[in-house]
N, C-alpha and C positions, 0 to 999 in steps of 0.2 A: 702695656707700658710697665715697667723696672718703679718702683717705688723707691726713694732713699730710704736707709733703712739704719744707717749710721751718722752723726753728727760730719760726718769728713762728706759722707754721700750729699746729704744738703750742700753745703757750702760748696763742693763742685761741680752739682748740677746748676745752681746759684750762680757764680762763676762764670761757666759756658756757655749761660744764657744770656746773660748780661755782654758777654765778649761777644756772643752772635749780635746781640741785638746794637751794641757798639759798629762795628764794621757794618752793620743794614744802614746805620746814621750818616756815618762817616760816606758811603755813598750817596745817599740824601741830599746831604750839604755841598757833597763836589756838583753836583748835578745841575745848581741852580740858574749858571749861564744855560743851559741847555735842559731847561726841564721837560719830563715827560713823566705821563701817568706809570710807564714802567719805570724809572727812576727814580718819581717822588714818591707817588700816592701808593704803588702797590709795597714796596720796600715798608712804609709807614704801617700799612696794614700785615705784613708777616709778623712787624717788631709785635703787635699784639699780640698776635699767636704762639710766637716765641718766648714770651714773657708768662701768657696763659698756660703755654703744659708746662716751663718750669713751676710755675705755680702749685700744678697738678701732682709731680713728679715729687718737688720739696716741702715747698711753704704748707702744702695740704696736711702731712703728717707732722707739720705745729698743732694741729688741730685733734688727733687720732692716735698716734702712736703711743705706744706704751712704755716707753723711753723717757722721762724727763729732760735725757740730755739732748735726745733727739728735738722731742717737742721744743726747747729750749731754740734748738737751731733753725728750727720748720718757721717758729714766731720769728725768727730774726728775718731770715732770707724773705719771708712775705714782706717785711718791714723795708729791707732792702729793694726789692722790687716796686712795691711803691713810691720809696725817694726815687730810683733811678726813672722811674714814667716822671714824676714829679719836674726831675731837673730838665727831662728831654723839653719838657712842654714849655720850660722856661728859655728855650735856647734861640738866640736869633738869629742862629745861620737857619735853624729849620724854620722859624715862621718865614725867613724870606724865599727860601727855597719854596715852600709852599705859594707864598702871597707872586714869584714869577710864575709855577707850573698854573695859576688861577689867572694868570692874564691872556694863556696860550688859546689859540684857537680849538685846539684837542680839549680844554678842558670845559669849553664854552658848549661843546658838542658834547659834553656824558649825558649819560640816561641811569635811571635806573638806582640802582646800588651806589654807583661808580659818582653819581654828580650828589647822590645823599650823603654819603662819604667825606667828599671835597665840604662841602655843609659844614660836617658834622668836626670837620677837623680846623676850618677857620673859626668855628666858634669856639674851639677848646682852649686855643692860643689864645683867641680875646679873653677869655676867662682866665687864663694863664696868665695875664697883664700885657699882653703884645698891645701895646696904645694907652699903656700909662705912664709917668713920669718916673724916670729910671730910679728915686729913691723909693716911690712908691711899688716897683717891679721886688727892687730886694727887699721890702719889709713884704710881701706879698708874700715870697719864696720863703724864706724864712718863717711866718707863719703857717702856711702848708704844709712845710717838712713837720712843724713842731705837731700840727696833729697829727699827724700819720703816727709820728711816736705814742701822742695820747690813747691813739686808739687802740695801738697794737697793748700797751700797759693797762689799759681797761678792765679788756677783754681777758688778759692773762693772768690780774686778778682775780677775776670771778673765777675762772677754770679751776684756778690753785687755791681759792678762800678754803679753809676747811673748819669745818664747825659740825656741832651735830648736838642732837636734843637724845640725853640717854634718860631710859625709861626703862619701866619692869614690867613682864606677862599683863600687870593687874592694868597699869595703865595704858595698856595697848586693848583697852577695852573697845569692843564696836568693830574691831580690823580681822579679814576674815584670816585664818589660819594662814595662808598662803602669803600673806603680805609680812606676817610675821616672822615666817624661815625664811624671810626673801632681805630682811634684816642683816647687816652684821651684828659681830657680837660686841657688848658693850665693857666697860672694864671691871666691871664687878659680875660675880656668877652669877647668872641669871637675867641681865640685862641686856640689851639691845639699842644699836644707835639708830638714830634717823638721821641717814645723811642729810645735805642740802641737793640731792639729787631730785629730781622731779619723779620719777617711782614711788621716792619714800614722801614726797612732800605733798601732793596731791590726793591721793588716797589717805592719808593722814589727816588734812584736812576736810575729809570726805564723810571722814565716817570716828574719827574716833572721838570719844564720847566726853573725855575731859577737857572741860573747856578752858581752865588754865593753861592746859599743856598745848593746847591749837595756841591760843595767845602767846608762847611761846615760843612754838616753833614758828609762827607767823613772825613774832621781832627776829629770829635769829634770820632767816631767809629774807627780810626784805631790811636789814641790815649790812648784807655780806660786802666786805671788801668797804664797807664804810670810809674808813679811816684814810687808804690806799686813796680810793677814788673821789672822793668828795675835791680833795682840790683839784684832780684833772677833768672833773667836769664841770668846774668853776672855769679854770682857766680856757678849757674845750669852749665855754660858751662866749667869753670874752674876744678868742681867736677870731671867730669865726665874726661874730659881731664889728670887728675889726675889719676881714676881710671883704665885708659889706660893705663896709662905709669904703673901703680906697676905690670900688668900682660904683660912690654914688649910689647906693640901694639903699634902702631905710631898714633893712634888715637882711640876717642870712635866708628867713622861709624864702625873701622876695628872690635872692641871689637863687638860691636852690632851685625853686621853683619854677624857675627857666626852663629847666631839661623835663619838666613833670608836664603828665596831660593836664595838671589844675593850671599849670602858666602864672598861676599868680595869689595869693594868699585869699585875697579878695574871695574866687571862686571855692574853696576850703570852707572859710568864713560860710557862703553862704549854704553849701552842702550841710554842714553842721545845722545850720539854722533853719533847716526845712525838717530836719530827724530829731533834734535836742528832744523839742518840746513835749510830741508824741511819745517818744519812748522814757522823756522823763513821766508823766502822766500815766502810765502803764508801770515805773518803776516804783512807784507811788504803792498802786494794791497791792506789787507784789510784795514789800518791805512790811507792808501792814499785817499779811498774813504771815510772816516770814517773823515779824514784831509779837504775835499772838504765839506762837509757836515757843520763841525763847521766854516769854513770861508762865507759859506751863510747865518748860521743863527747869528751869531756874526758880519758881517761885517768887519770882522776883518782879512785878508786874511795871520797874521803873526802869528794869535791864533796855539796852538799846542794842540792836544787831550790830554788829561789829565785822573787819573785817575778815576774823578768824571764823565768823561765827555762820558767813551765809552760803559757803558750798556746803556744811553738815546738815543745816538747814533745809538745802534745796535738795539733799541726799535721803534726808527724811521724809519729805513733801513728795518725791517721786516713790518713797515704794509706799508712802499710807495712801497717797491718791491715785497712784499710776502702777501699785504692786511691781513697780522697777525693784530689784536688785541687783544691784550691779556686779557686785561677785560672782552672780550667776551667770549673767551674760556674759562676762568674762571667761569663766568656765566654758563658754559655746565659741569662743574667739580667739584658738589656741594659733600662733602667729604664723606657721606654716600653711594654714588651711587659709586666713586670712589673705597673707599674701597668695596664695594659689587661685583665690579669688579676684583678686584683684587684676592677677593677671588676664581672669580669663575673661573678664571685663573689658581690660584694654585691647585683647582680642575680638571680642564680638562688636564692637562698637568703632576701636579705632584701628583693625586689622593688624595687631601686634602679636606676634609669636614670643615669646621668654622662653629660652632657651639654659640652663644651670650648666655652667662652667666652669673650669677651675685653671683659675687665673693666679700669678703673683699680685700678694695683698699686704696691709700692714698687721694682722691679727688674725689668727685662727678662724675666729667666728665670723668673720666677712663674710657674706654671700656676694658670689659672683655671674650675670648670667648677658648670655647674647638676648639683644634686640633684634628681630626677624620682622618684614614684611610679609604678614600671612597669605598675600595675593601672588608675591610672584619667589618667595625664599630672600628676598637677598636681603645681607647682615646690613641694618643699619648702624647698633651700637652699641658698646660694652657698659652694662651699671652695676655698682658696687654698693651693697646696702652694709655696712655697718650702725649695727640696729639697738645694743647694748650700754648702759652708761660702764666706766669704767674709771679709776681714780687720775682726776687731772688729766683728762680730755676733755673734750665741747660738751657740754651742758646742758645742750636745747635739741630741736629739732633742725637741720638746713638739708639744702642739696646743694651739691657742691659740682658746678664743671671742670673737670680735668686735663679735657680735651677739645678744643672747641671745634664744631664741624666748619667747615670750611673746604671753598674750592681750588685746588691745587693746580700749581702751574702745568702738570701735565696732562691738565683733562681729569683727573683723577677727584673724588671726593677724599676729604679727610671725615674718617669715622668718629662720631662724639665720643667720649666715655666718661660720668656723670658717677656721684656716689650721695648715696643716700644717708647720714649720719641722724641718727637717733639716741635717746634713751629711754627705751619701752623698758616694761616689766621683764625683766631677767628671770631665767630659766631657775627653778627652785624646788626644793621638798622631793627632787623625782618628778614632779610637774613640769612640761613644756613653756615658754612663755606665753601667757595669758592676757591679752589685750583688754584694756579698758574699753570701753565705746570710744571714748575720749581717743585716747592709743590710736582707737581704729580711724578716726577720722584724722588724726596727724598722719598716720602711716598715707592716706588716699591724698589727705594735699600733699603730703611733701614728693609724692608721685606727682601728682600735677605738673611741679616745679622740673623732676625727672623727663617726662613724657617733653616739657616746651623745651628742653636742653636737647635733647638726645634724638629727637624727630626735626631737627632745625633743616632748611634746604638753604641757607642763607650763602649768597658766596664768600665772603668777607668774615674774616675774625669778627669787625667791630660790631655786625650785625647778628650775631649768630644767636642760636636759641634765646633765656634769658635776656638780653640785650637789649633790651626795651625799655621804657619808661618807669622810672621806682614806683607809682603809682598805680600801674597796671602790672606789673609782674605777679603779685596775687592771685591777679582776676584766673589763670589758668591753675591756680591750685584749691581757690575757693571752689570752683568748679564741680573738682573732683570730689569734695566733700558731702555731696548733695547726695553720692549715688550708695553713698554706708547709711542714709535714712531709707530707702526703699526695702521693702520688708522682700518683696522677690530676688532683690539679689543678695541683700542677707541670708537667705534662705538658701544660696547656691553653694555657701562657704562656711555658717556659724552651726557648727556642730560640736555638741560637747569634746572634751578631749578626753573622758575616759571611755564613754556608752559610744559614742559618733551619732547619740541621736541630735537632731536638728531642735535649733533654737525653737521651744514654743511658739507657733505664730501670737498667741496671746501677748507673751512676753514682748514680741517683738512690737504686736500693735500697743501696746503701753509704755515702751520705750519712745517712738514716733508721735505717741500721744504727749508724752513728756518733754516732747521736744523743748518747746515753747514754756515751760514752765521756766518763771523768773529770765524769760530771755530777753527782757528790758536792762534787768540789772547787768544780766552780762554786758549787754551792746553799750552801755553806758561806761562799764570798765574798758572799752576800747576806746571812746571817745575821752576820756581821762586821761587814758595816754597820749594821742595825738594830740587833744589840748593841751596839754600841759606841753610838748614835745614841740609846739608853735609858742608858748610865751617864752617857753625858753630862747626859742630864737627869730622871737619878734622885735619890732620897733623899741621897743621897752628895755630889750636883755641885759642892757649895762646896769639897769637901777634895780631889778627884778629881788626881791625880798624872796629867796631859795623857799623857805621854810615854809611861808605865806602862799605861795604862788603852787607850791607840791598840796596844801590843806586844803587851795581851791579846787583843785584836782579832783583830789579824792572824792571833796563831798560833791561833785558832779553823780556819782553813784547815788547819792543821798545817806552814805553810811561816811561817818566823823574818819577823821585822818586819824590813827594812834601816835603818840607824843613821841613816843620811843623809838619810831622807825623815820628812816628818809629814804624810800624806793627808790630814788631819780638818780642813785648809784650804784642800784642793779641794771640800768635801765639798758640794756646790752645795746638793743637795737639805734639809741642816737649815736653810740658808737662803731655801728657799725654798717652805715650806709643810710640810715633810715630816718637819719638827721633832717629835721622839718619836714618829715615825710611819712612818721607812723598813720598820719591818717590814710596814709594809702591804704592800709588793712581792709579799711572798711569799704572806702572809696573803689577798691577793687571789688570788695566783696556786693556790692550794689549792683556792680557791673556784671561779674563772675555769676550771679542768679537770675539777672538779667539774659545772659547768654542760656544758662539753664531750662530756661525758661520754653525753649524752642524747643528742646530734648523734653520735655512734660508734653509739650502740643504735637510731635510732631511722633514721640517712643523713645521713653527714656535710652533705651538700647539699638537705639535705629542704627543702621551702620551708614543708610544717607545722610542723617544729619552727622552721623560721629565724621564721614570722611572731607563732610561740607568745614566741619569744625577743627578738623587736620589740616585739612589744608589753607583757610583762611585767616586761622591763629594760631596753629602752631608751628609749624613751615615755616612762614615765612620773619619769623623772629622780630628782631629790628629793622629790618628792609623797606617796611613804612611807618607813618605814625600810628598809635597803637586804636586810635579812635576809625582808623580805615579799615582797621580787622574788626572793630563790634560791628560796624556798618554795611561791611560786607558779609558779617556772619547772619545779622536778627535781619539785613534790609531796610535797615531803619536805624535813627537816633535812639539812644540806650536813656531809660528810664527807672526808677526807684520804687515801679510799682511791685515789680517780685519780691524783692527785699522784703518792703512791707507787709503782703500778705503771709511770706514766710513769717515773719515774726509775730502773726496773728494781728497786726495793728494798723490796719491800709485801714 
């Protein structure tokens, strides 16, 4: 696939997709004296795939390019593309074209794919307002479009916030040499910035040893785009709170929550309330000793852990009791070797070939490679890892589909092609990039996320890879993260990048041993977010005290909210799909170790269970509810027990 590559190239691949998907409508709607599934339903499902690789082709390189003017057009044209699904769904020549081709005898007779479909697209329209009172349809419509704006303005704050904490040699004290030339330069000789880039922010707060300066880079980062975003996630919470109430819900979680395997806030609610309590009771010793730590190195015996203060803490705690260092591991986790691991993972397990290619890309450093079936050659799919942060692109880690698979009217497969977009540790000093552990397990889920895109067998756009529940799309990237703590397949790939000697096993079992170290506090920093991510759009939302409601949050951790920050306008993800739904995170990941679980009993590397686990959750995508792929995977109802014992607290 041709990437746009210029501001004019957006706007007319933008354009000719919209006009294709225009005329797929336009016959839609003539149809509806005479409907048929080739007339309505299948026409309905191209428009998504039509809509999808412009996606792929434009809107995507809002996200990546290194163009401002481009990225400027990429954001618009996504923007664009959203109102235009927005207004189709609003329109009632097609809900009735639909609501006759659902009276036909053909449509009484689908199976499969084809009658989930039919399902899947009368409830969009009722969600659309099809069966509400027509002022209540255009305040509807109108509030829809207005988020689509909010979100797309969000998000391109954060991209474009730019800030940075400048500091000198002396106060870069604790950071091993390599994080420092990884630095730019700061504006005075001798100094250095720390971006808001997660390279420079994580490691920084890791390890460097001035605790003012963590305090402040901690307000600068979870300040960013304050000013910007504070009223549109006011108003974002108001909309949507709104858009509950014209469809009679007491809230948007209840409205969202519809399309989620939770179905309803209620079961959220009681997930929460079977894990709180344990892992708050576990976050309890670890604070304590984590509490005993900063009154030694501060002298300050009334000091309280703070939020700047407990990944140094817990960076300290792992190498005096677990002899972890992580710079060194690092040094064993140079990112070619990593990924060449990884692949040869998804080869022995899920019979994947990786193939290195060289494909048209948006940047130099793209890696490009073919997906191969290793049983029989044939190409399943193309993926694109851009892996490097780089100024005013995406921020985080995602995968991103480009191409969705799908089956074509001539018999034929449409081949996925998927891109992997990171900001790992950037190449430096004459050093290769150097993965964190951390690093290493984003690199393995956000493969996950790759593998359920790119190995889809789904017929249909609407069901293809990702295409599944927000709530379970995790569960196949958590997965993957389970297989960077086994020490034998670390062992296949972590080799220094100067010597090529292999990671110490020692090291490795003190790393695995540290697993668990403070992983209450962490789990609980998840559950902070998802709570808080439900009052924002609970029953309550209209009366909701911002400031009050973010400090209960926080102290869910058990460590005090700082006065000086408001996160809930970093908070990417409620704008960006995961609205009433960050507890999916977890909720997958109870599920995703659960599945794991099988691969521990049965060889973590088995290529039985891997093709058992191909084929019953990653195949088949969206094409059933996602609770018939655990069920067909483990044989059973999925339970909380792996979870727990992972976390040391069953």
């Amino acid at each position: 696939m041709q990437f746009a590559d210029t501001a004019q190239d957006v706007t007319r691949v933008t354009d000719e997709a919209i006009a294709e998907a225009d005329a797929l409508l336009a016959g839609i709607v003539a149809s509806a004296e005479q409907p048929s599934w080739a007339l309505v339903m299948a026409p309905l499902d191209e428009i998504t795939d039509v809509i999808a690789r412009a996606y792929g082709r434009a809107a995507f390189v809002g996200q990546v390019h290194d163009d401002p003017q481009v990225r400027d057009a990429g954001r618009a044209a996504g923007e664009r593309m959203e109102q235009w699904g927005l207004a189709m769904s609003f329109r009632d020549d097609l809900a009735a074209a639909v609501a006759a081709f659902a009276e036909t005898d053909e449509a009484a007779a689908l199976t499969g794919e084809h009658a989930r479909l039919l399902t899947f697209v009368q409830r969009d329209l009722r969600r659309a307002g099809h069966g509400l009172e027509p002022e209540a349809r255009r305040e509807l419509e109108t509030l829809q479009g207005r988020l689509v704006e909010i979100g797309v303005a969000f998000q391109r704050n954060l991209s474009e916030h730019e800030d940075a904490l400048v500091v000198t040699a002396a106060e870069l004290d604790g950071l091993p040499s390599a994080y420092v030339e990884s630095l730019p330069a700061g504006p005075d000789e001798g100094s250095y910035r720390v971006t808001m880039a997660y390279p420079h922010v994580l490691p920084f707060m890791d390890r460097a040893r001035r605790r003012d300066l963590r305090q402040d880079l901690d307000r600068r980062f979870h300040n960013r785009a304050y000013e910007a975003n504070r009223p549109l996630l006011e108003e974002a919470i108001a909309a949507r709170h709104r858009v509950a109430a014209l469809f009679d819900q007491p809230s948007w979680a209840h409205h969202r929550l519809e399309e989620r395997m939770a179905a309803h806030p209620d079961a959220v609610e009681a997930f929460y309330a079977d894990l709180v309590p344990p892992l708050t009771a576990a976050a309890e010793a670890e604070l304590a000793t984590l509490q005993q730590m900063l009154a030694q190195e501060t002298g300050d015996p009334d000091a309280v852990v703070q939020r700047w203060d407990w990944r140094y803490l817990h960076t300290r705690l792992q190498q005096e009791q677990h002899g972890v260092d992580g710079a060194l591991v690092a040094a064993h986790l140079p990112l070619d070797e990593a990924i060449a691991g990884m692949f040869a993972l998804c080869g022995d397990v899920f019979g994947l070939d990786h193939v290195p290619v060289e494909l048209p890309v948006w940047n130099a450093d793209v890696r490009s490679y073919e997906v191969r079936d290793r049983a029989t050659g044939a190409f399943i799919a193309h993926v694109h890892m851009d892996l490097f942060p780089r100024e005013g692109t995406f921020g985080h880690a995602a995968a991103f589909t480009l191409v969705p698979g799908r089956r074509l009217p001539d018999g034929s497969y449409q081949h996925p092609t998927s891109a992997i977009v990171a900001n790992f540790t950037p190449p430096s000093g004459g050093r290769p990039s150097l993965l964190t552990h951390r690093e290493l397990e984003t690199l393995f889920h956000e493969y996950g996320h790759i593998l359920h895109q790119v190995l889809t067998t789904a017929e249909l756009s609407r069901f293809s890879g990702t295409s599944v529940e927000r709530d379970f799309v995790e569960a196949p990237s958590q997965i993957m993260q389970h297989w960077t703590w086994k020490p034998d397949i670390l062992a296949t790939f972590a080799r220094h990048h100067e010597t090529g000697e292999p990671l110490p096993r020692e090291l490795v079992d003190a790393l695995v041993a540290a697993r668990n170290l403070d992983i209450a506090i962490h789990q609980l920093r998840q559950v902070q977010f998802g709570w808080l991510d439900l009052q924002l759009h609970g029953p309550d939302a209209s009366t909701l005290d911002l400031e009050a409601v973010t400090r209960d949050a926080v102290e869910l951790t058990g460590m005090p909210k700082p006065t000086d920050t408001f996160f809930p306008t970093t908070f990417a993800h409620i704008m960006g799909g995961y609205d009433a739904g960050y507890y999916g995170y977890m909720w997958a990941e109870v599920i995703g170790d659960d599945l794991f679980r099988r691969f521990e009993e049965e060889g973590v590397t088995s290529p039985a269970v891997g093709a058992d686990y191909r084929r019953e959750v990653l195949e088949p995508g969206g094409t059933r509810d996602a609770a018939e792929h655990v069920r067909a995977f483990l044989g059973r109802e999925p339970d909380n027990t792996a979870f727990l014992r992972k976390l040391g607290i069953a």
